[in-house]
FIVEXDO-123830 format. One record per residue (C-alpha): residue number from 0; x, y, z. Coordinates in pm, whole numbers, plus 50000, padded with zeros to 5 digits. Layout:
N
> NUM X Y Z
...
! end
This chain:
438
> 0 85181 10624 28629
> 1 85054 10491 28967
> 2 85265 10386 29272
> 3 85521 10196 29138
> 4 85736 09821 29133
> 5 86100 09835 29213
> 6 86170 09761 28851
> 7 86397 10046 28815
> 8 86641 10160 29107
> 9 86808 10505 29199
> 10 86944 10631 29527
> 11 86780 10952 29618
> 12 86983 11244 29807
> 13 86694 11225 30039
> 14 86369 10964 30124
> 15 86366 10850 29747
> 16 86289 10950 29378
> 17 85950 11035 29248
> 18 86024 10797 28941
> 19 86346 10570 29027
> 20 86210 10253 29194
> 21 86320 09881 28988
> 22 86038 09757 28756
> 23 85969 10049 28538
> 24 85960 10222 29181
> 25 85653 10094 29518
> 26 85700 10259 29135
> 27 85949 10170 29235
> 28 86037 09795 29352
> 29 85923 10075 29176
> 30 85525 09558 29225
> 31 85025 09344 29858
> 32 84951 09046 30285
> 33 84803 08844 30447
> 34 84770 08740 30869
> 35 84823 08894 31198
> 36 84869 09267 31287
> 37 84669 09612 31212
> 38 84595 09524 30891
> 39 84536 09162 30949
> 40 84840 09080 30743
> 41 85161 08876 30810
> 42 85498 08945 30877
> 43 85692 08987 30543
> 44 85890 08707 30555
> 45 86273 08670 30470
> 46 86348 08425 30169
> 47 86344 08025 30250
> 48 85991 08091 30446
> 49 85698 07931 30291
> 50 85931 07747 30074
> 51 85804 07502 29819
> 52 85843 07133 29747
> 53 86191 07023 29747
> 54 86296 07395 29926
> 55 86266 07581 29623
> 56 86319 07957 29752
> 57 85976 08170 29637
> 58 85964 08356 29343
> 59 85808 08713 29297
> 60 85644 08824 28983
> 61 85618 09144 28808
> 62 85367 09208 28519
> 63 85437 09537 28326
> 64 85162 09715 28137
> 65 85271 10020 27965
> 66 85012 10244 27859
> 67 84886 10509 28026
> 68 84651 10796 27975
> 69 84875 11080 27943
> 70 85287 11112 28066
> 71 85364 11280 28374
> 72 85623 11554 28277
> 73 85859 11365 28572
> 74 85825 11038 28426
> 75 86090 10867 28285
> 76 85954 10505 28283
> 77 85875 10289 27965
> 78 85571 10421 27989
> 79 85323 10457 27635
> 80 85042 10722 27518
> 81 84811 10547 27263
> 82 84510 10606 27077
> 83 84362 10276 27100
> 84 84503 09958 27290
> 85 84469 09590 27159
> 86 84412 09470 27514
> 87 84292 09089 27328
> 88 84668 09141 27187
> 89 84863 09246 27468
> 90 84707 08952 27727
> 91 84787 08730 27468
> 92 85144 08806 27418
> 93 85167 08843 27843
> 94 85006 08479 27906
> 95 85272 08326 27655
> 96 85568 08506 27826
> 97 85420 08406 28154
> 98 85434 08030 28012
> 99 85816 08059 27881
> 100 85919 08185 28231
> 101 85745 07900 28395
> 102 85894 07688 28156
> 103 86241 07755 28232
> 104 86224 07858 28630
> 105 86034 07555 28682
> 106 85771 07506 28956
> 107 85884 07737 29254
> 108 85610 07901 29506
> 109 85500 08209 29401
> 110 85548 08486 29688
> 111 85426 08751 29496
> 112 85308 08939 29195
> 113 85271 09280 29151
> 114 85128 09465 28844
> 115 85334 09767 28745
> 116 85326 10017 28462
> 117 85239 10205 28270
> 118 84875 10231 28469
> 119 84751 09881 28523
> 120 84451 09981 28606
> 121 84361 10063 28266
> 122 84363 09671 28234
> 123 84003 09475 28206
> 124 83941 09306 28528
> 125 83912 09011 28361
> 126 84257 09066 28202
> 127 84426 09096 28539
> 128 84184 08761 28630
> 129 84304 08558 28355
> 130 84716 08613 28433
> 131 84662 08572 28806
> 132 84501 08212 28692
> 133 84823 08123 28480
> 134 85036 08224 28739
> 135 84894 08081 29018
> 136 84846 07775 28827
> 137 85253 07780 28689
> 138 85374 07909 29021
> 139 85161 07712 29334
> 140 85226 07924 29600
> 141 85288 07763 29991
> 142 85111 08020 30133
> 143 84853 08324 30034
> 144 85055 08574 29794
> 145 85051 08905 29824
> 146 84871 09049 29496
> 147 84940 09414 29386
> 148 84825 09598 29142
> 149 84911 09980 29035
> 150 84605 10187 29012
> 151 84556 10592 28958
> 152 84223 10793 29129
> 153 84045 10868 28822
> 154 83680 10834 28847
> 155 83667 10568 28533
> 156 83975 10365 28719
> 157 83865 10377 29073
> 158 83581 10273 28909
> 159 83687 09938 28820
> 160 83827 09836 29228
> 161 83615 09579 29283
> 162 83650 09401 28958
> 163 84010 09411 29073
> 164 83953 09279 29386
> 165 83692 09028 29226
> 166 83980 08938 29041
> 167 84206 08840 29306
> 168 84434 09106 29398
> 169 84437 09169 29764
> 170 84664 09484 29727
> 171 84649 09830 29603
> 172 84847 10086 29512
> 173 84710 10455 29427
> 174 84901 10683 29243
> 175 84812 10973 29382
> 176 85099 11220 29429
> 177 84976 11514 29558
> 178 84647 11609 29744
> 179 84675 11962 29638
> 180 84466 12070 29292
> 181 84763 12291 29199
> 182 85058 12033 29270
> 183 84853 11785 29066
> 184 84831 12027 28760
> 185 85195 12099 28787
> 186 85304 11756 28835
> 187 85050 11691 28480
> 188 84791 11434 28698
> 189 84478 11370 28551
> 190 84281 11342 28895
> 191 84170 11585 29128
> 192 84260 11566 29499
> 193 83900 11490 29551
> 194 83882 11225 29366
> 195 84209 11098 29495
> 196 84070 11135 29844
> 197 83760 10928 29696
> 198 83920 10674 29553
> 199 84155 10600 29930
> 200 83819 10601 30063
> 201 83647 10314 29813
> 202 83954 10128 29816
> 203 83997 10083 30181
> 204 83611 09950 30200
> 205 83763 09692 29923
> 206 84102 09575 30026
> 207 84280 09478 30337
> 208 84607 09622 30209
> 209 84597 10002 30095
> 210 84918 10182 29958
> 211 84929 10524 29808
> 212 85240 10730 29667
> 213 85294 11092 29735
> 214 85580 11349 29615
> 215 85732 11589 29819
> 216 85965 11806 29731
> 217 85761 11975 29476
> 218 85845 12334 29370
> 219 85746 12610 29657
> 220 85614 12296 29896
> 221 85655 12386 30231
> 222 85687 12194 30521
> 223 85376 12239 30713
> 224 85147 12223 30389
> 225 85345 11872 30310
> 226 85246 11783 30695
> 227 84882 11821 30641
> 228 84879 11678 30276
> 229 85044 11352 30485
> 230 84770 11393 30757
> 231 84524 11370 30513
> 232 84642 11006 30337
> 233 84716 10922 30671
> 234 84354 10969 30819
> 235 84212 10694 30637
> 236 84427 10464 30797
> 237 84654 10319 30545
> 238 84923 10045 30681
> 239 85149 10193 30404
> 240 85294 10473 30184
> 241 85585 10525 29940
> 242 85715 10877 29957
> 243 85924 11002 29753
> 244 86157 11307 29674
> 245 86099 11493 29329
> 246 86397 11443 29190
> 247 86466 11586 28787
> 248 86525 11266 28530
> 249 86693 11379 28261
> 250 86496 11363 27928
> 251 86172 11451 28081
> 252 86007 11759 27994
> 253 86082 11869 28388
> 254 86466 11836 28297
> 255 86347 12063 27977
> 256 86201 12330 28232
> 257 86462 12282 28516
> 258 86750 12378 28247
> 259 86586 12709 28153
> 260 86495 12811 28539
> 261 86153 12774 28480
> 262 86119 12466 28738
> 263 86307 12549 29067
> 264 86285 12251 29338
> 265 86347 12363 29708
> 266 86680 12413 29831
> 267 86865 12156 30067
> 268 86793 12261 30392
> 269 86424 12279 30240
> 270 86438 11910 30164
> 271 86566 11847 30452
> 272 86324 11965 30652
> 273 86004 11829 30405
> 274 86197 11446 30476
> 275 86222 11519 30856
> 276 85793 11615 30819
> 277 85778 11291 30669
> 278 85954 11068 30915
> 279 85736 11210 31201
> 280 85399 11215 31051
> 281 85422 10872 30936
> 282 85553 10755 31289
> 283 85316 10982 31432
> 284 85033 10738 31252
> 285 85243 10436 31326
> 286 85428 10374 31028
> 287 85842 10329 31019
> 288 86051 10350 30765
> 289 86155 10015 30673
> 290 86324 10096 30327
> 291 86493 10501 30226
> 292 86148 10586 30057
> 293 85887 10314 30208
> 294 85659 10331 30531
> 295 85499 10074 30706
> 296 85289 09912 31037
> 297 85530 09648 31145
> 298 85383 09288 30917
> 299 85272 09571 30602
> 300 85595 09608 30418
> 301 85510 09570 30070
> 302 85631 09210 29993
> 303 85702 09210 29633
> 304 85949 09459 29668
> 305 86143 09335 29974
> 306 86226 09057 29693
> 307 86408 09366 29548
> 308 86583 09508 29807
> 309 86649 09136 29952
> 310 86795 09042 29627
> 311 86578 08769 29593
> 312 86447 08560 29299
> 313 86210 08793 29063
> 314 86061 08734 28742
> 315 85976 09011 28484
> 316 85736 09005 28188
> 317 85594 09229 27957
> 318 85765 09559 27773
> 319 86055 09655 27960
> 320 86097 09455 28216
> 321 86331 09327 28441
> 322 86406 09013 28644
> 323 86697 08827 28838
> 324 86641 08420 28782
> 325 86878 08157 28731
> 326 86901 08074 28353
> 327 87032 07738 28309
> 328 87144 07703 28633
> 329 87322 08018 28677
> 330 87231 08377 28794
> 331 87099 08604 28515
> 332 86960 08965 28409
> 333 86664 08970 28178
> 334 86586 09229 27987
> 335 86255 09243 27754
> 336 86179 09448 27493
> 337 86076 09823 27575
> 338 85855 09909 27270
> 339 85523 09764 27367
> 340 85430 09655 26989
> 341 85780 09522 26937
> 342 85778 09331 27188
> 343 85437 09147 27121
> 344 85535 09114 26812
> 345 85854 08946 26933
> 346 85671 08721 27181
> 347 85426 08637 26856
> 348 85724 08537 26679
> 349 85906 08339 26936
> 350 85702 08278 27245
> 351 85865 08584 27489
> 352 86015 08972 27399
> 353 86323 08878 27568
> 354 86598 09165 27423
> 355 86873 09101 27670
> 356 87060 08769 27910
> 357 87379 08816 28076
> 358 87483 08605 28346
> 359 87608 08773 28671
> 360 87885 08746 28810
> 361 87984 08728 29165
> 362 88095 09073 29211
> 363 87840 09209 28995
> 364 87583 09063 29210
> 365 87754 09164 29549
> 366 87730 09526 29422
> 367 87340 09522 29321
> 368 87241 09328 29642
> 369 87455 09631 29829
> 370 87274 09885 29652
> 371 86951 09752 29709
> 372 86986 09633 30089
> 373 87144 09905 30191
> 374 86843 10092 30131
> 375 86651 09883 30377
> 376 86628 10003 30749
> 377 86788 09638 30822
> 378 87071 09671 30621
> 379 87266 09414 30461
> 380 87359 09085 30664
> 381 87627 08866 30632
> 382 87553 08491 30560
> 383 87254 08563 30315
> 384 87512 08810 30184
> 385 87764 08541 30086
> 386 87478 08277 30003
> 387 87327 08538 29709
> 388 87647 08655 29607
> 389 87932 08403 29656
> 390 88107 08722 29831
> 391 88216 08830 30178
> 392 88020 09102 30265
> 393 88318 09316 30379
> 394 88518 09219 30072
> 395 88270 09381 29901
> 396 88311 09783 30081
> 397 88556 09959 30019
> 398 88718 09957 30354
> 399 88878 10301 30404
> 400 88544 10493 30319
> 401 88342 10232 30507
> 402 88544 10326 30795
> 403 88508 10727 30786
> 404 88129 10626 30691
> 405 88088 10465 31046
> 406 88302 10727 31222
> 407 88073 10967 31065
> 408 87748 10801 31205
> 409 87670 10734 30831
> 410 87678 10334 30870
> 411 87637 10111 31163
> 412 87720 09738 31182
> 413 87410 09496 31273
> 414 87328 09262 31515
> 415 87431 08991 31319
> 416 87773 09152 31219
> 417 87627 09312 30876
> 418 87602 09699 30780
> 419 87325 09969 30749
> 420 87329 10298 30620
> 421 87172 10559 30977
> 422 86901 10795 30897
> 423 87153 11003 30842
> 424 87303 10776 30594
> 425 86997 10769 30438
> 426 87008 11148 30343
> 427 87326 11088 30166
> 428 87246 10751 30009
> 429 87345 10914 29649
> 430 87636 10975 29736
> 431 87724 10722 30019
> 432 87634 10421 29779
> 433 87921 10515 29510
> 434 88164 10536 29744
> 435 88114 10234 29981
> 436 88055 09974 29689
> 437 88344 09836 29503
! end
């Protein structure tokens, strides 16, 4: 499992989980630019800019491939182990999907698309070609997309970049982890930290937008070996990095270890301290934190998932996934299939593996867009607040812990009269989030 798409969403105790992000997390937002700055990318730009014909607000897409090599004993996505894939089958099944979203969004600009998994990489090239030419060609976009796509350092995946890039994705995210040969064997990688230092290395000669995950947190990890593991990613110049906290998902086979006291994570003050390392190497190198987990030159903020966190229009195809589209008008939650073969069969049968719709309600919305945007270093603001949800933004805190939040320097109103969690907020999202959301 590489870096991943906000398809699935948790709030971390501190910086982030290593597998709760929204499509299946950067993971995940769990899935990259393109103009001025560093990186020669744009600003990420708030929803109604590079709007379509007729205004339509831009859409992001997220593709979900769900096989990977092996599972990572922290993994708790719809991820799949199998013997032999029917990649002719699988593209198949995605292009039609892609078609019956089209169908009923109708023609909006497409902001983004991002890859997810799973391990897209394992995709053909020319797979990854042939649904960035239906979506494009369903979803004109105003203005360049961004184009991620998941990837993991393997020699036989790095292997494939270029095709990628060939193929049109301008973005990459490595799944790397760790840069340490015994955290990778703990954390059950199948790359080396050679190989994950080789594959940073081939993809920032190939892409103008480079993104790697790493985990911190890990068992024994101190702080100044997690500084120079960062120092490393960070010396090949990267305009951004998802960082996130080990955290133990229950059902994994780390849950299985934790319970019998075989898997110890570091104590609080120790994750403390490994979150502080992270917030001043990365701004040492010149990224900030823009989201709880996320770091990034000012323009580089992965754009895909600010859709997320923005609680903007996304669609979601493929086994498992998610999106948040109107559906006859209205606001809706999709929900596809998670069994990979059931849902291709599905879409076979019917033309998508769609297992769940439910329309959202205003105060059902209010409380996701709170739970995503108030993991953004912006926070939430008020007007696009009621224009998403239909809700005040105060009538949607609880007003007696919001209070004690500020007076504990745990919130802060914004410029514009909306509220974000503080840094140290941040290290008490999981339990901050709860309790200010009604």
């Amino acid at each position: 499992m590489a870096a991943k798409s906000l398809q699935r969403s948790s709030s971390p105790d501190i910086g982030g989980s290593a597998s709760g992000r929204a499509n299946g997390r950067e993971r995940r937002p769990r899935a990259k630019d393109t103009a001025s700055g560093s990186s020669g990318v744009a600003p990420a730009p708030h929803a109604g800019q590079g709007q379509g014909e007729g205004g339509a607000e831009p859409l992001a897409l997220y593709i979900h491939w769900p096989f990977c090599l092996s599972r990572c004993p922290y993994c708790d996505f719809n991820a799949h182990v199998r013997e032999r894939i029917d990649e002719t089958r699988f593209r198949a099944a995605l292009l039609a999907e892609l078609a019956y979203e089209a169908a009923r969004v109708g023609r909006r600009p497409l902001r983004s698309i991002f890859f997810g998994g799973g391990t897209p990489s394992l995709m053909s090239p020319a797979t990854v070609a042939a649904l960035l030419e239906a979506a494009i060609r369903a979803f004109p976009p105003a203005v360049a997309p961004e184009i991620t796509l998941e990837a993991n350092p393997t020699s036989v995946e790095a292997g494939k970049l270029a095709g990628f890039r060939d193929a049109g994705v301008n973005r990459v995210s490595l799944g790397i982890q760790a840069l340490d040969d015994g955290a990778l064997a703990v954390l059950g990688r199948r790359h080396t930290a050679a190989q994950a230092l080789a594959a940073l290395a081939t993809a920032r000669a190939l892409f103008p937008r480079v993104s790697c995950d790493l985990i911190y947190a890990r068992p024994g990890q101190t702080a100044a070996a997690w500084r120079a593991e960062l120092r490393r990613a960070l010396g090949f110049g990267l305009d951004h990095l998802s960082l996130y906290q080990l955290t133990i998902e229950p059902g994994t086979p780390f849950a299985r270890l934790a319970a019998r006291g075989t898997l110890v994570l570091p104590d609080a003050d120790a994750q403390a301290a490994l979150y502080e390392a992270t917030e001043s190497e990365a701004a040492r190198a010149g990224l900030a934190a823009y989201e709880v987990s996320n770091y990034a030159r000012p323009g580089a903020e992965s754009r895909h998932n600010l859709a997320y966190w923005r609680y903007d229009d996304y669609a979601g195809i493929g086994p498992g996934a998610h999106g948040r589209i109107p559906v006859a008008g209205k606001p809706a939650a999709t929900v596809r299939i998670r069994a990979p073969e059931a849902w291709a069969e599905a879409v076979e049968r019917q033309g998508h593996g769609v297992r769940a719709e439910e329309p959202l309600a205003p105060r059902t919305r209010a409380r996701e867009a709170l739970l995503m945007g108030l993991r953004l270093a912006e926070g939430v603001e008020p007007a696009r607040f009621r224009a998403r949800t239909g809700i005040d933004l105060d009538d949607a805190l609880e007003p007696e812990p919001l209070a004690d939040a500020e007076a504990a320097g745990l919130v802060a109103r914004t410029a514009a009269g909306g509220w974000r969690a503080t840094r140290a907020g941040w290290l008490r999202l999981d339990a901050l989030l709860p309790a200010l959301v009604r």
